[in-house]
C-alpha positions as CSV (number, residue, x, y, z in Angstrom):
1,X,0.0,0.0,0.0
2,X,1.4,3.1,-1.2
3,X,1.9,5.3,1.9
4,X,0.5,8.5,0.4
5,X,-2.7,6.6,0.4
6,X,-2.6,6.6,4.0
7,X,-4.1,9.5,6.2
8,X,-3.5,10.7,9.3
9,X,-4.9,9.1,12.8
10,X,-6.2,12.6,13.9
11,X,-10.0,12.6,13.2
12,X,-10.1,16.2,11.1
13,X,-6.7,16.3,9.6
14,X,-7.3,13.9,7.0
15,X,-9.6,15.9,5.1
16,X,-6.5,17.9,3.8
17,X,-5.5,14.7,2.0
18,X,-4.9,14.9,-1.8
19,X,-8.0,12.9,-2.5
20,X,-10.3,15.5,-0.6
21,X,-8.4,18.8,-2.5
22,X,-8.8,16.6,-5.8
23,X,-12.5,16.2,-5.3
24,X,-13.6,19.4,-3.9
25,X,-11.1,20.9,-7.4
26,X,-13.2,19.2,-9.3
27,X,-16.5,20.1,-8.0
28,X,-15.6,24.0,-7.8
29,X,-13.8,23.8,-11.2
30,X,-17.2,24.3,-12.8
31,X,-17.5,28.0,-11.7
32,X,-14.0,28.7,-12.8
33,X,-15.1,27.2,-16.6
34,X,-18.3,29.6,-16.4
35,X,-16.0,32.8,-15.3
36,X,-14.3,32.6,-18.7
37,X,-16.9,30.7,-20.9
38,X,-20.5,31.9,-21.7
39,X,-23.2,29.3,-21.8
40,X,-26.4,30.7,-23.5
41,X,-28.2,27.3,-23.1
42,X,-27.7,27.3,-19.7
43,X,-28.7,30.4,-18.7
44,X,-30.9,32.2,-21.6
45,X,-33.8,29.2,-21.9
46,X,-35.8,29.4,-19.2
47,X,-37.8,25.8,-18.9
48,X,-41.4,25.3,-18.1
49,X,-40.6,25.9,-14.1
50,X,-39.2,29.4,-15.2
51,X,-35.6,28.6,-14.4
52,X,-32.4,28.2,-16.2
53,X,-31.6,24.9,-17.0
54,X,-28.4,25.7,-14.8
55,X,-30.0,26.9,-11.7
56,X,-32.6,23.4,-12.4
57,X,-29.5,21.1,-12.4
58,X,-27.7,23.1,-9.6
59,X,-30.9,23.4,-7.3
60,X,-31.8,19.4,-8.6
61,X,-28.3,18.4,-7.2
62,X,-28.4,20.6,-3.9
63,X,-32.2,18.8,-3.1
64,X,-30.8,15.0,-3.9
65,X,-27.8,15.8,-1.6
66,X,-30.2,17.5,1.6
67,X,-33.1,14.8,0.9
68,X,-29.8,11.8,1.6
69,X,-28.4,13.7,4.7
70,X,-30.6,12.6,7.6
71,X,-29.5,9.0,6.2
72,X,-25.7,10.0,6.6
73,X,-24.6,8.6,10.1
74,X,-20.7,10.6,9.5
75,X,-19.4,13.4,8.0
76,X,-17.0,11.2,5.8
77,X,-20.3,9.9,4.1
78,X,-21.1,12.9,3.5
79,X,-18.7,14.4,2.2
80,X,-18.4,11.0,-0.4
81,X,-22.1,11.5,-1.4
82,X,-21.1,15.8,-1.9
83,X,-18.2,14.6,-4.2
84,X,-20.4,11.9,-6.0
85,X,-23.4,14.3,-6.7
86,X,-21.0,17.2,-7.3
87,X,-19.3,15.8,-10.2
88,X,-22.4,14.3,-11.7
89,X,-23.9,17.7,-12.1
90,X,-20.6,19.6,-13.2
91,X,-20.9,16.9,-15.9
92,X,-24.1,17.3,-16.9
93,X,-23.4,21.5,-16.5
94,X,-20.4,21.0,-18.9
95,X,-22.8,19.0,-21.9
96,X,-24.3,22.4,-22.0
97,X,-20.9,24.0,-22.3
98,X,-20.0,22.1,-25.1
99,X,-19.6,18.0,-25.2
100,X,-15.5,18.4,-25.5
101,X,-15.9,20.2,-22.1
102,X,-17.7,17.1,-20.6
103,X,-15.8,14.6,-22.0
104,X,-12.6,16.0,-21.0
105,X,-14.4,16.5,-17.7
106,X,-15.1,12.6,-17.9
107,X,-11.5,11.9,-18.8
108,X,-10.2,13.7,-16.0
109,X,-12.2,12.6,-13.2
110,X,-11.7,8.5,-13.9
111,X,-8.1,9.2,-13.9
112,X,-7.7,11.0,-10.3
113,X,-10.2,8.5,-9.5
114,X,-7.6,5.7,-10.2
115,X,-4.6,8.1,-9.2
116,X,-5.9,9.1,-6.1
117,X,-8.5,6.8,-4.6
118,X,-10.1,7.3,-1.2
119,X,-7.6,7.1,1.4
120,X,-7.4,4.7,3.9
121,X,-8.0,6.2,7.4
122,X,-5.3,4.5,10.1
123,X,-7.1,3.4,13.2
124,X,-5.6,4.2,16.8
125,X,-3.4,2.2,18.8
126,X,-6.3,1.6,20.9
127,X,-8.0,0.0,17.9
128,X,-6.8,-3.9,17.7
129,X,-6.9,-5.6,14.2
130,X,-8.0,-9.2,15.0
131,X,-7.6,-12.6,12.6
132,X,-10.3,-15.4,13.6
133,X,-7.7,-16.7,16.0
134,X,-7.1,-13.8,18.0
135,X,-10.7,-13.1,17.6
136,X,-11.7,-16.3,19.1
137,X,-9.0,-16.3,21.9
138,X,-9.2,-12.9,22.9
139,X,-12.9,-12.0,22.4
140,X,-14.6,-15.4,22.6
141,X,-12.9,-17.1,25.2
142,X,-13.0,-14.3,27.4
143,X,-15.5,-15.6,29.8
144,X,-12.7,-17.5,31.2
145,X,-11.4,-13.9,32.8
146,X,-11.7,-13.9,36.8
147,X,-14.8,-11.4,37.9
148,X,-12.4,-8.4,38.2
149,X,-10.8,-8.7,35.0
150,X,-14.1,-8.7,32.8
151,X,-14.0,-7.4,29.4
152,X,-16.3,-6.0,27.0
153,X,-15.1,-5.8,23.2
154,X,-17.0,-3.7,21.0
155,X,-15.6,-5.3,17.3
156,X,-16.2,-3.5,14.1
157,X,-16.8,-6.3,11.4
158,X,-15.6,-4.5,7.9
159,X,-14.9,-5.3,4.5
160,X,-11.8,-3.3,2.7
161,X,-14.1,-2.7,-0.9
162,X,-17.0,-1.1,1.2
163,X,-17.1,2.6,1.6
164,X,-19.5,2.3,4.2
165,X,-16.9,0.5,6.2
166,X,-14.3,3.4,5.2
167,X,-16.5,6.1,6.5
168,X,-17.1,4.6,9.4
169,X,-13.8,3.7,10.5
170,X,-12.7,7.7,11.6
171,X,-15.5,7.9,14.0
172,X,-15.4,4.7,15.4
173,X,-11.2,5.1,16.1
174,X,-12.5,8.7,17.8
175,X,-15.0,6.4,20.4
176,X,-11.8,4.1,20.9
177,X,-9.6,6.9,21.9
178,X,-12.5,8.4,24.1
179,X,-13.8,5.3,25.9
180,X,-11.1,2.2,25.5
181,X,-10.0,1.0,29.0
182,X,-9.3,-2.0,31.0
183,X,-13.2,-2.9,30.9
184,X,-13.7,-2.2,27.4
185,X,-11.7,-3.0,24.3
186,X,-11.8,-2.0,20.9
187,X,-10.8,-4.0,17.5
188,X,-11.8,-4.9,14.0
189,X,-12.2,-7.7,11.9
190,X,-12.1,-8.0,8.1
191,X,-15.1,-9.9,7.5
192,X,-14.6,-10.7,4.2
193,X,-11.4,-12.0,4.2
194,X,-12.3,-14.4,7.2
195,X,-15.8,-16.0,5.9
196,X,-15.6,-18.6,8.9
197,X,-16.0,-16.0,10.6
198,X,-18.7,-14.5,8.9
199,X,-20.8,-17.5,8.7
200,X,-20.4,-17.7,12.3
201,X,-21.5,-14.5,13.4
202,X,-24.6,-14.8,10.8
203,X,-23.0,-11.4,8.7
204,X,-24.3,-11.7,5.2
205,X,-20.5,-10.0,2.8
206,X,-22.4,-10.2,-0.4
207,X,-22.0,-7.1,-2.5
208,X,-25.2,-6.0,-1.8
209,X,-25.3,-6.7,2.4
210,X,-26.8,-4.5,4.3
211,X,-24.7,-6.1,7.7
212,X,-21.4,-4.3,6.6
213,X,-20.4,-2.8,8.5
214,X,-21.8,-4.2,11.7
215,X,-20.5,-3.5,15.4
216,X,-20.9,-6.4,18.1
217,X,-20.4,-5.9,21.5
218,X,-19.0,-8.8,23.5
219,X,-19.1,-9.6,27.4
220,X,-17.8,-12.3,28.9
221,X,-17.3,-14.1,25.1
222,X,-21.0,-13.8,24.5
223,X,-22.4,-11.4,21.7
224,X,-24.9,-9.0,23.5
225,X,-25.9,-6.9,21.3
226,X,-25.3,-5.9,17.0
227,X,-25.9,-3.0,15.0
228,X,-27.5,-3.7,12.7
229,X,-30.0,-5.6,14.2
230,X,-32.2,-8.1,12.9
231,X,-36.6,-8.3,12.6
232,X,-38.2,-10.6,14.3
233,X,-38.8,-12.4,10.5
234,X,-35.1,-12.6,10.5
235,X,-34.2,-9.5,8.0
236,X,-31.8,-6.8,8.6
237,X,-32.8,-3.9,10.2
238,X,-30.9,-0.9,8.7
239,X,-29.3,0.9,11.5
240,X,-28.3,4.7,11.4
241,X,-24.9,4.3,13.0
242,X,-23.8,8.2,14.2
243,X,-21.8,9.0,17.2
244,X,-24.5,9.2,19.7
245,X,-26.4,6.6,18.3
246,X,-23.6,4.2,18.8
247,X,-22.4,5.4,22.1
248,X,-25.9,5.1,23.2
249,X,-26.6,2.1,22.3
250,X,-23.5,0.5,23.4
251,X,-23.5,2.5,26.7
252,X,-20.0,3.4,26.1
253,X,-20.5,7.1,28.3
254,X,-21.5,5.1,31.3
255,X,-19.5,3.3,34.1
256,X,-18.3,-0.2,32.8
257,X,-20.2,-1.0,36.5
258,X,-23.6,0.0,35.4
259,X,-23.8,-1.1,32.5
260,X,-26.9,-4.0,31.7
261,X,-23.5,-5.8,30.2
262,X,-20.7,-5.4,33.0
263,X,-21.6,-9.1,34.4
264,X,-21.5,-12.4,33.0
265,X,-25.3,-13.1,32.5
266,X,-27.0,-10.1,32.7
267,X,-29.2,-9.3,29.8
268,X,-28.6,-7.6,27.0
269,X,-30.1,-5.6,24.1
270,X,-31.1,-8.2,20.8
């Protein structure tokens, strides 16, 4: 893995990586082209809603992007969904231009889409990366521990070609940092690459699963509760995994002590 591919642990700092600057260039490259070239059927044919055809695409882009953002759980998957929708409509914007414009546009953004991909986020030291033998050892077998030495592991259960995965990944390193101590643990385990594991754990890594990625918390080497979770006919319940949703559900901002998870037996959340 090249290691400019690789950003920064430091939750904010990443976003001056070359793949962010690349995207947001070619999102605001579009008003640049319009400063210096004149686009009469963009702006001097009003359509049957009594706009421009640019201010239709612009405002048709802007509505897609606010009617998705109360189903974005970070700010990374935002951001992806800006850069996605961006482009699309600075492509469509240039066709108006003229078709060399947006083919050159086209051209341009598959390249810095293979030259610089989306960066790979490195998790914190307080992150453990897990194969299905330390998984089963250190997270399984746990119940062995004496009383005192309980621990809960909260496991993030990812696959590398999933954005979802990706965006999730800064946020859930920023809850390590914040909440990782001698009671609770942190790690992640490429589901994909381990399908024992998978099959165990009932995680469905087909291209279109709606279980990646999924969090499992762990007490006493029992699973007590999953996001996402499943209905009661057995499907996946699609779960909205933001920062306080998570640390909610997991009870991550209370006393390891209180939690419904702290001793061996006590119920948990299915």
């Amino acid at each position: 893995m090249a290691g400019e591919n690789i950003v920064h642990r430091r939750r904010w700092a990443r976003f001056v990586h070359l793949h962010y600057v690349v995207n947001a260039a070619l999102v605001l490259n579009y008003g640049i082209v319009r400063w210096y070239m004149s686009a009469p059927r963009l702006t001097s044919q009003a359509t049957w809603t009594g706009f421009s055809q640019e201010t239709e695409i612009i405002g048709l882009a802007t509505a897609t992007l606010v009617s998705k953002y109360r189903k974005m759980a970070t700010f990374d998957e935002f951001l992806a969904r800006f850069f996605v929708i961006g482009k699309a409509a600075v492509a469509v914007l240039l066709f108006f231009v003229g078709i060399p414009h947006m083919v050159w546009y086209l051209i341009l953004w598959t390249a810095c889409s293979l030259v610089v991909p989306y960066p790979r986020f490195v998790l914190p030291s307080e992150v453990s990366t897990l194969n299905p033998g330390e998984f089963q050892s250190m997270v399984r077998s746990s119940s062995a521990q004496a009383p005192g030495e309980r621990v809960a592991w909260l496991v993030m259960f990812h696959a590398d070609w999933c954005s979802s995965s990706h965006n999730l990944q800064p946020m859930f390193g920023a809850l390590a940092r914040r909440y990782a101590d001698k009671n609770r643990r942190f790690a992640v385990v490429d589901i994909v690459a381990h399908p024992e594991t998978a099959e165990d754990l009932n995680i469905n890594t087909a291209g279109t699963s709606k279980q990646l990625p999924t969090l499992a918390l762990f007490a006493s080497g029992r699973e007590v509760c999953r996001l996402p979770t499943f209905a009661s006919d057995g499907s996946v319940v699609r779960a909205r995994m933001d920062e306080r949703g998570v640390i909610n559900y997991f009870e991550l901002d209370q006393e390891f002590r209180t939690t419904s998870y702290s001793r061996r037996g006590l119920r948990g959340k299915r």
